[in-house]
C-alpha positions, 0 to 999 in steps of 0.5 A, spaced: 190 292 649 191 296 643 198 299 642 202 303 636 209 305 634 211 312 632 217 311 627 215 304 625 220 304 619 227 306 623 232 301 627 229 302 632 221 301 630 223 294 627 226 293 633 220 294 636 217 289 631 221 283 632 221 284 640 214 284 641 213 278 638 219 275 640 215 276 648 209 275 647 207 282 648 199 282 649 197 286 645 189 286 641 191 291 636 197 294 633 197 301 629 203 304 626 205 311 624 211 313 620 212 320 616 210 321 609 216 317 606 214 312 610 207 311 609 203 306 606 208 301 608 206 295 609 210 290 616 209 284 619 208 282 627 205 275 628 204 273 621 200 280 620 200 285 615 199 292 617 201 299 613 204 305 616 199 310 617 201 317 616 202 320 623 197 327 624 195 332 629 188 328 629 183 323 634 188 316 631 190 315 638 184 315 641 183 308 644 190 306 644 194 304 651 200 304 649 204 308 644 212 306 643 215 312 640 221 312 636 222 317 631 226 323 633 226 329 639 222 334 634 216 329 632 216 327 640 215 334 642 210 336 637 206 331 638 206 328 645 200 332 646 196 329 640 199 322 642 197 322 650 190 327 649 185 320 650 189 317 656 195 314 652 202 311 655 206 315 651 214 311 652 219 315 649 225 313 645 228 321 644 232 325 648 226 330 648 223 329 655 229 325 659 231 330 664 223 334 665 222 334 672 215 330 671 217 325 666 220 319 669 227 315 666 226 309 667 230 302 667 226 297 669 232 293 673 234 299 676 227 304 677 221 301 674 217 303 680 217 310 677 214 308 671 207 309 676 208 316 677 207 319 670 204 325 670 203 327 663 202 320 662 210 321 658 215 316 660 223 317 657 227 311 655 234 313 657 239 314 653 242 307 650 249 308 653 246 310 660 241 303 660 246 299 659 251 302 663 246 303 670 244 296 669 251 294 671 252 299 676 246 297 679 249 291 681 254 293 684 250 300 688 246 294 691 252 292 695 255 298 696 254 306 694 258 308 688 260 315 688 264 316 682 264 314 675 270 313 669 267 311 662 269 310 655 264 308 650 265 304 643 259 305 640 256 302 634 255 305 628 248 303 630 247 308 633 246 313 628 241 309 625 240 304 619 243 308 614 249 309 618 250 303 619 249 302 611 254 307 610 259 303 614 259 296 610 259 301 604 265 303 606 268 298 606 266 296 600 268 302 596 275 301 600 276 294 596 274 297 590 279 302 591 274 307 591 273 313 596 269 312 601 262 316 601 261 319 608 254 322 611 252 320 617 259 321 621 264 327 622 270 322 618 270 315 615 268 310 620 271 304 617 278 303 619 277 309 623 275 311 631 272 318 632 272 320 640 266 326 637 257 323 639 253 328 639 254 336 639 261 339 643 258 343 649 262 348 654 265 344 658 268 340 652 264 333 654 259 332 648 252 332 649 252 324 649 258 325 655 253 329 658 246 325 658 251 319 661 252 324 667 245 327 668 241 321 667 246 317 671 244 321 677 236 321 675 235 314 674 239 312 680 236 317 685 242 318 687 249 322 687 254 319 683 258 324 678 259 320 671 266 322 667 265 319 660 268 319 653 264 316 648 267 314 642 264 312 634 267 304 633 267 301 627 262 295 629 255 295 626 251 293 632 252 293 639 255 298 644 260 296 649 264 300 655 269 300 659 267 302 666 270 304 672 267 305 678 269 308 686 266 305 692 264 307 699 268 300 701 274 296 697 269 290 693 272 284 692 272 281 685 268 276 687 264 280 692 262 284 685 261 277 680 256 274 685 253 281 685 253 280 676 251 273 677 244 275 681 243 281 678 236 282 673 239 283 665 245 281 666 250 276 663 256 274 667 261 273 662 269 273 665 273 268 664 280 270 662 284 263 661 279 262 657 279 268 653 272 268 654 269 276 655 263 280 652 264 282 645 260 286 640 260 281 634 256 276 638 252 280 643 249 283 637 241 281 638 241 279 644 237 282 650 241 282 656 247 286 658 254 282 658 259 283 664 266 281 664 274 283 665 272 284 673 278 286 675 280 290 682 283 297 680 291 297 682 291 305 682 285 305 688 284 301 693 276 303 692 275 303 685 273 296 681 272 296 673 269 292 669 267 292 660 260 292 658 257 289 652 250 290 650 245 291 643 244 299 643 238 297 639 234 292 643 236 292 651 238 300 649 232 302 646 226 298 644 227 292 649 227 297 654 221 300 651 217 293 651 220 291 659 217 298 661 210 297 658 210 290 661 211 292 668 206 297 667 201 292 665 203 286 669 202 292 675 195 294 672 199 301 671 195 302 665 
């Protein structure tokens, strides 16, 4: 098994790191790529050094199976061709082939049968607010039919990246110095700060973020189901949590909806109020699955049903994903 990481010096492509060697992925060789900033870079996996190799438009993925990509929509378009030209898997961490007819989207708890149908050999990684959020609604579609989806998101500034969120604990530093604080990656300040705004505003008012949650909802799913979301900058550094409302074809029980949680593939069931005891993103950050809790039945609508979800946006929301996909994949002699 040989594999490569496209991006390996970003949040995400350490994430990589971290995770195949936390799982055990059975690989024989590792070839990362990076840009020309990057390159020449030295990382370890499993006690060995490899060096960041510049990624080309040349024959450097030949022989490879498996190619984790992770460094931005424009560099996955202009290169999908070079990286799957010998037969490469290519598992794509972009928003440039999600909603491409011949592309699956996959969540492996939900529709990982569809990673075996890849015509152009690309798979897509859902957005990181979409996999969590279909990991839980999976749950609940298995007993009965959801038909309608209300979301808000509180987002970390991890998912902006790893200079976002530098420039998130540098503003707080520069706030206790009495200095003003440098802003970069986001619209404003996100210290001490909210900003409803991810991704670009479209024509109906909904952000691009907003949009992905309902169109690859419905992809990933095959399914229906209209999403409404509002997606919101937080001032946490790691770890997305969501506040979900969801309408069912019948009135579910909050018991009915926990045992669902508690036997469903990548959940946490962690609901226990007398006890203040709930998902948080200060102690799910790292973690892999994705934590469910405050089930409540919704006193507006006798059919609605809502709950909070906490997960990490860089492991189950990117690269953990990844990996779980490539895993299926092998384990099903996909490859």
């Amino acid at each position: 098994m040989k594999i490569a990481i496209v991006g390996a010096s970003g949040a995400v492509g350490q994430e990589f790191l971290r995770v195949l060697e936390e799982r055990n992925f059975p690989f024989d060789e590792l070839i990362l790529f990076g840009s020309s900033r990057s390159a020449g870079t030295y990382y370890t996996c499993r006690g060995k050094k490899y060096q960041v190799r510049l990624l080309q438009h040349n024959d450097d993925f030949k022989g490879v199976d498996i190619a984790f990509v992770s460094a931005g929509a424009g560099t996955s378009r202009e290169f999908a061709d070079t990286i799957t030209k010998y037969g490469a898997v290519m598992i794509d961490n972009s928003s440039a082939f999600r909603m491409e007819e011949d592309v699956p989207l996959v969540v492996p708890e939900v529709n990982a049968q569809d990673a075996g149908r890849r015509p152009r050999n690309i798979i897509a990684n859902p957005n990181c607010t979409t996999i969590q959020m279909v990991v839980a609604l999976q749950a609940i579609e298995k007993i009965s039919h959801i038909k309608r989806v209300r979301v808000a998101t509180y987002q970390a500034a991890s998912g902006a990246g790893a200079a976002a969120m530098q420039e998130l604990c540098n503003q707080y530093t520069q706030i206790a110095s009495g200095e003003t604080p440098v802003v970069e990656k986001f619209a404003y300040q996100l210290a001490y700060n909210l900003i409803p705004h991810i991704d670009v505003f479209t024509e109906n008012g909904y952000t691009k973020e907003e949009m992905k949650m309902f169109h690859e909802t419905r992809k990933i799913m095959h399914s229906d189901i209209r999403v409404s979301a509002t997606c919101v900058r937080v001032p946490a550094l790691r770890a997305h949590s969501e506040s979900i409302w969801v309408e069912t074809e019948r009135p579910l029980s909050v018991e009915e909806a926990k045992e669902a949680f508690r036997k469903a593939d990548g959940i946490v069931l962690q609901d226990n109020p007398e006890r203040k005891e709930y998902p948080m993103p200060l102690f799910v950050s790292g973690k892999d699955p994705v934590y469910v809790g405050r089930i409540r039945k919704d006193i507006a609508f006798e059919n609605g049903l809502t709950f909070w979800t906490v997960g990490d946006q860089i492991k189950k929301g990117a690269a953990l994903n990844a990996v779980q996909i490539a895993e299926y994949l092998y384990n099903n002699k996909l490859l």
